[in-house]
C-alpha positions as CSV (number, residue, x, y, z in Angstrom):
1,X,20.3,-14.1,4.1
2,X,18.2,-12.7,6.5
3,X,15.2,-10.2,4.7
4,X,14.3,-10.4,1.1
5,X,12.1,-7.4,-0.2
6,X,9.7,-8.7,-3.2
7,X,8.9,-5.3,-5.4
8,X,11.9,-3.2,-5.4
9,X,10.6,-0.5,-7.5
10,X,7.8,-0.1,-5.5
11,X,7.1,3.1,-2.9
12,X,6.7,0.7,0.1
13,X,9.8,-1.1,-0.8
14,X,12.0,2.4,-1.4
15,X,10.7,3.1,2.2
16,X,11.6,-0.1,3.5
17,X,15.2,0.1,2.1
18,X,15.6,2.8,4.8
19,X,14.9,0.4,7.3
20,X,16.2,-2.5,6.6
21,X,19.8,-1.4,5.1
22,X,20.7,-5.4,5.1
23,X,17.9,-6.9,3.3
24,X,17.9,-7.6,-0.4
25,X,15.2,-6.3,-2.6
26,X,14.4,-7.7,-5.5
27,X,13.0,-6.2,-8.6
28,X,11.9,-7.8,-12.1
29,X,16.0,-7.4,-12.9
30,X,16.2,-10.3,-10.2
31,X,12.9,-12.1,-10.6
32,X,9.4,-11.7,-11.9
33,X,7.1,-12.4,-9.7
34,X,4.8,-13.3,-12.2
35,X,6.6,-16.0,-13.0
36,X,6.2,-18.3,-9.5
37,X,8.1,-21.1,-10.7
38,X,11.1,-18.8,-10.5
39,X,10.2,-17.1,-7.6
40,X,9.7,-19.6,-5.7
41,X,12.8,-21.6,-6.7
42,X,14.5,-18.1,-6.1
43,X,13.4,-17.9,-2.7
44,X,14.2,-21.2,-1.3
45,X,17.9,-21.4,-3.0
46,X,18.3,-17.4,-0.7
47,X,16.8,-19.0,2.3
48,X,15.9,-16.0,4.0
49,X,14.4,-16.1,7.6
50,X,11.9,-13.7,6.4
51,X,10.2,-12.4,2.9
52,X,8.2,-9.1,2.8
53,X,6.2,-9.0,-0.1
54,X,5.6,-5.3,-0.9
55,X,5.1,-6.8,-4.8
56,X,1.5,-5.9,-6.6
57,X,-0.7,-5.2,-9.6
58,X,-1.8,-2.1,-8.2
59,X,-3.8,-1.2,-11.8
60,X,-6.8,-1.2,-10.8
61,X,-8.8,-0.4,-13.9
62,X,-6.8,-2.5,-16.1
63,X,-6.9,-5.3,-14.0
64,X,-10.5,-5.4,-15.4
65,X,-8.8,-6.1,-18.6
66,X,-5.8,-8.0,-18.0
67,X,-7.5,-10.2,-14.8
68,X,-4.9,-13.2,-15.2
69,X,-1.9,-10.8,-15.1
70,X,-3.2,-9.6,-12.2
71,X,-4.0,-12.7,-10.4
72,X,-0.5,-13.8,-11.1
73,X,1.1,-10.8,-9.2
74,X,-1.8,-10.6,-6.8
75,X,-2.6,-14.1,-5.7
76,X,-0.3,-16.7,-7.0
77,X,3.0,-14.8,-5.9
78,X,2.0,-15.0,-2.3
79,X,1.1,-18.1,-2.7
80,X,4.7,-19.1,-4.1
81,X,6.0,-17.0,-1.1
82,X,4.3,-18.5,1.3
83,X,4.9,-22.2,0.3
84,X,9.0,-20.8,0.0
85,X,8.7,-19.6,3.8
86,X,6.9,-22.4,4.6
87,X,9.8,-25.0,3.8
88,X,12.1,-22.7,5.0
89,X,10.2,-22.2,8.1
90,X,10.1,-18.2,7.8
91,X,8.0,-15.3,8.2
92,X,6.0,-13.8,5.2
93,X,4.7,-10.6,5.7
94,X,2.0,-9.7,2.9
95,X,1.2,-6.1,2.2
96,X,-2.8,-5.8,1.4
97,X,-5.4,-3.7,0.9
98,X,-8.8,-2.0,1.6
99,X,-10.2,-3.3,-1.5
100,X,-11.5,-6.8,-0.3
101,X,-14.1,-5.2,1.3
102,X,-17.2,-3.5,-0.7
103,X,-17.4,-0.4,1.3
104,X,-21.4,-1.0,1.8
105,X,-21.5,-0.1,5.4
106,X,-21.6,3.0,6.9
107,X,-19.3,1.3,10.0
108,X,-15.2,1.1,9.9
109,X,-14.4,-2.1,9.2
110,X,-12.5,-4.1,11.7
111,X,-9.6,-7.2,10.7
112,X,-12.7,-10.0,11.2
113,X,-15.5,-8.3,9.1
114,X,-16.7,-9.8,6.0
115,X,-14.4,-9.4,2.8
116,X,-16.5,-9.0,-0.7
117,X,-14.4,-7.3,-3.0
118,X,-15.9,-5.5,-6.3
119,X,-13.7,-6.0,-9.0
120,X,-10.4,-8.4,-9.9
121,X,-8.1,-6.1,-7.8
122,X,-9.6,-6.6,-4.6
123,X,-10.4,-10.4,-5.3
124,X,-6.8,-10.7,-6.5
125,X,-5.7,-9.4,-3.1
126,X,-8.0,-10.9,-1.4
127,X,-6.9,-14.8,-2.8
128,X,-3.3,-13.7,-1.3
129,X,-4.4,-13.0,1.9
130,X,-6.0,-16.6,1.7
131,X,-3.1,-18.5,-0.3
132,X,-0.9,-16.8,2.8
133,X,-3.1,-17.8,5.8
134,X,-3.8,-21.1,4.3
135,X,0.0,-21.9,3.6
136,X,2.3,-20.3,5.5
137,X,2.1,-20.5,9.7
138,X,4.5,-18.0,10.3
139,X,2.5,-14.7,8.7
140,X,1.6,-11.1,8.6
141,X,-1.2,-9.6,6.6
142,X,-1.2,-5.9,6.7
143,X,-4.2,-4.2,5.0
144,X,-3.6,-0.2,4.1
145,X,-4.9,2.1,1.8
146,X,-4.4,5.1,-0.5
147,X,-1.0,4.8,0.2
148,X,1.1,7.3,-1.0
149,X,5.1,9.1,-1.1
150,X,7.3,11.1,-3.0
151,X,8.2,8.6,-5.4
152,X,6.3,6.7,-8.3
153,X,2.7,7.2,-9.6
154,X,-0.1,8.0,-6.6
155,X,-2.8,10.0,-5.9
156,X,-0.5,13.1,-4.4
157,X,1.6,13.3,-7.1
158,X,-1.0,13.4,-9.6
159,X,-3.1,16.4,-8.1
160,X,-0.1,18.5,-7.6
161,X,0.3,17.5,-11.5
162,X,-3.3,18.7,-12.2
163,X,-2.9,21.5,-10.3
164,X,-0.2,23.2,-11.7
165,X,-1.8,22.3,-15.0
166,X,-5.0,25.2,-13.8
167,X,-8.0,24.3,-12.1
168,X,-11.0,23.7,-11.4
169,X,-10.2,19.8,-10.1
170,X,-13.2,17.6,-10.3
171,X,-12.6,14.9,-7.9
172,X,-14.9,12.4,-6.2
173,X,-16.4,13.1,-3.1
174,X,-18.6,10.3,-2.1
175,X,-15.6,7.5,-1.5
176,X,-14.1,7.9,1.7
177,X,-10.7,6.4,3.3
178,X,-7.4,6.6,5.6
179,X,-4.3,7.9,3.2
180,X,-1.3,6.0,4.4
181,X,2.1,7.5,4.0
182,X,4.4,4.6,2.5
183,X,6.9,6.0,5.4
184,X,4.8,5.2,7.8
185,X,3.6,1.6,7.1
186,X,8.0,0.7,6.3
187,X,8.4,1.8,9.7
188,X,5.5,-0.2,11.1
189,X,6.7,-2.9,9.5
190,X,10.4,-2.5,10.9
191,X,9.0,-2.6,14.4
192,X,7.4,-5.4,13.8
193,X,11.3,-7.1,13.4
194,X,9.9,-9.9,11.1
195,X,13.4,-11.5,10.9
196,X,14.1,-11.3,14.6
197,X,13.6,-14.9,16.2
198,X,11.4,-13.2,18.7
199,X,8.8,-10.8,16.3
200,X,7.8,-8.0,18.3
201,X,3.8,-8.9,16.8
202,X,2.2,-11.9,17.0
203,X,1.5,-13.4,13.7
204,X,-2.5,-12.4,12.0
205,X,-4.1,-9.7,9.9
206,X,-3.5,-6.3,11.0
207,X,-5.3,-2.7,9.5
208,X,-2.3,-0.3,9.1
209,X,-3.4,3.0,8.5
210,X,-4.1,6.2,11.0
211,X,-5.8,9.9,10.7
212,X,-8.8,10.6,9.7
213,X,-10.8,9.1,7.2
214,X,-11.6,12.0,4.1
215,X,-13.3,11.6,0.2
216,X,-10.7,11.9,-2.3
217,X,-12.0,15.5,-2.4
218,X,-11.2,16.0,0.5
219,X,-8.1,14.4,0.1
220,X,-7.8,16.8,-2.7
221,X,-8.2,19.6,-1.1
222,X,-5.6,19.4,1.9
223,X,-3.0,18.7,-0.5
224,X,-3.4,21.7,-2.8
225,X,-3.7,23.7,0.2
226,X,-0.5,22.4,2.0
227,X,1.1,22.7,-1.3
228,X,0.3,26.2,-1.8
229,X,1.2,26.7,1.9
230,X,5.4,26.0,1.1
231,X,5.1,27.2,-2.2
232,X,5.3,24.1,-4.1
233,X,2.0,25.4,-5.8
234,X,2.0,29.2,-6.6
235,X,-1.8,29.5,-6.1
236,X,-4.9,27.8,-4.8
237,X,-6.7,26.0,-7.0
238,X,-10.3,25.2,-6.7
239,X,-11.3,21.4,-5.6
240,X,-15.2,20.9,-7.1
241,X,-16.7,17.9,-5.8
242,X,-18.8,15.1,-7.6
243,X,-20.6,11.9,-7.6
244,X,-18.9,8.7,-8.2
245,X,-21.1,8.2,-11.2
246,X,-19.9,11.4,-12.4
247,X,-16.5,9.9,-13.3
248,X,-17.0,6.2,-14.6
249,X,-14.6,4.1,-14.4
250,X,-13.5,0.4,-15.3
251,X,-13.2,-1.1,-12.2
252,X,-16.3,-0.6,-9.4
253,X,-14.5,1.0,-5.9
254,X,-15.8,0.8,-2.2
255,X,-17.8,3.6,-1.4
256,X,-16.6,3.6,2.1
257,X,-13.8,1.2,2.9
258,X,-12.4,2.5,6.2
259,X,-10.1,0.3,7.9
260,X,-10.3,0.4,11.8
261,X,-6.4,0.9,13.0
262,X,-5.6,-2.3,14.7
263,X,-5.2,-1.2,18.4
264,X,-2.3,-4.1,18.7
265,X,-0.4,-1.9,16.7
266,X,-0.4,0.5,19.3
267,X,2.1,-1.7,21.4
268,X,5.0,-1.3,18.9
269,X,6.9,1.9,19.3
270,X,6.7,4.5,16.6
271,X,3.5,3.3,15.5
272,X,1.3,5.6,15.9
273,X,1.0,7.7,11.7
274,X,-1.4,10.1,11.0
275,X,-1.4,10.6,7.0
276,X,-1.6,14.4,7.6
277,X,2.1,14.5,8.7
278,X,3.6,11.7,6.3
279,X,1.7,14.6,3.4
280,X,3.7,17.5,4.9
281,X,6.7,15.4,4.7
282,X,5.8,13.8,1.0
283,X,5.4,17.6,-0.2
284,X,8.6,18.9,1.4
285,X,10.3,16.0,0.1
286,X,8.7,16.8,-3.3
287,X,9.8,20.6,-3.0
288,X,13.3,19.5,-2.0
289,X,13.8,17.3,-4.8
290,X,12.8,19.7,-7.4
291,X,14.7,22.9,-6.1
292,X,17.8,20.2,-6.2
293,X,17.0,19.2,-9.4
294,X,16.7,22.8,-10.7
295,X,20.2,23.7,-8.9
């Protein structure tokens, strides 16, 4: 076998299906990867030559509540994939996030600046990145952030919920980040050939993510307006910022977590995503599905 895809359901993996027609992805119908007994006995009986791990507890207020759930999914999967790859001698590439840093500092933060994640998501991530660096030689760790698609629950989908629902939106507009389209980091990941004998990328920790970094208001407010633009919303709708202490919620977030694109990245063809494009795609997409859906 040569690619296993950890997190079928997932919008990563739906992207990465696309690109890897021959791998196997494996949902909580195959194995739980909360269970890492069984995944990791799982993994070494299919002896692939290389495991993606698009698999998380993305929940980040109720990993507040439920911290040992999510440090199964988070930390102690990878680990279990990295010590599979490990006897297997394979590559692992771990999908990560923006959250194990604390978003104090006004500067974009590059792959070597200090982690210090605020709540049990990011330190759940952050303890897979570790278990995989620690573990397993032959490894990738791509951080992204506020990624989004067509499919599942994200921040897209639910303003074009709200929206249509009537405005004014209240969103926050003092946390800033890169959007990543889900398309774009499957595609990254497919030119990085992790089950090719030769990788196109040199094994490390790698910021995946491009355009411009925006609040969630901001955010906000170019997708009701590209919306409204193809007719997928009928009318504007007013985005009204506000404070982060305006809306309270379980888990702290970084104020300003911007990843700095890895410029190695750069060398790998098709690699260059701006979020702005992967939205106008996400929306048509959106648009297409319901008109067919209507038909």
């Amino acid at each position: 076998m040569s690619i296993i895809i950890l997190g079928a359901k997932g919008q990563l993996a739906r992207h990465l299906a696309e690109h890897f027609p021959d791998a196997v992805a494996w949902g909580r119908d195959t194995v739980d990867v909360a269970d890492t007994p069984a995944l990791e006995a799982a993994l070494l009986e299919a002896a692939p030559r290389a495991i993606i791990n698009a698999a998380a507890w993305t929940a980040v207020d109720q990993a507040e509540s439920d911290p040992v759930a999510a440090w199964q999914v988070n930390a102690e999967a990878p680990a279990a994939a990295a010590r599979a790859a490990r006897q297997l001698d394979a590559a692992l590439l771990q999908v990560s996030t923006d959250y194990v840093f604390d978003g104090a500092s006004s500067e974009i933060y590059a792959e070597d600046a200090p982690t210090h994640p605020l709540g049990v998501y990011g330190a759940s991530k952050l303890a897979g990145e570790l278990a995989t660096r620690a573990i397993c030689p032959r490894h990738w760790i791509l951080r992204t952030s506020w990624v989004f698609s067509a499919h599942g629950s994200n921040f897209v989908r639910t303003i074009l919920r709200l929206a249509r629902a009537g405005g004014p939106l209240r969103i926050v507009a003092d946390q800033f980040g890169r959007p990543t389209w889900a398309g774009d980091l499957a595609r990254l990941i497919a030119a990085i050939e992790p089950g090719a004998d030769e990788p196109r990328l040199g094994y490390g920790t790698y910021h995946a993510t491009g355009g411009p970094a925006v609040s969630w208001q901001e955010f906000a407010a170019e997708i009701t307006a590209r919306a409204c633009s193809i007719g997928l919303l009928s009318a504007p709708v007013e985005i009204q910022p506000i404070a982060t202490a305006e809306y309270p919620t379980p888990a702290p977030r970084p104020q300003r977590a911007v990843l700095a694109p890895s410029s190695a990245l750069a060398d790998l063809e098709a690699t260059r995503f701006d979020w702005r494009d992967g939205l106008d795609t996400v929306l048509t997409r959106i648009m297409d599905d319901e008109q067919a859906s209507a038909a």
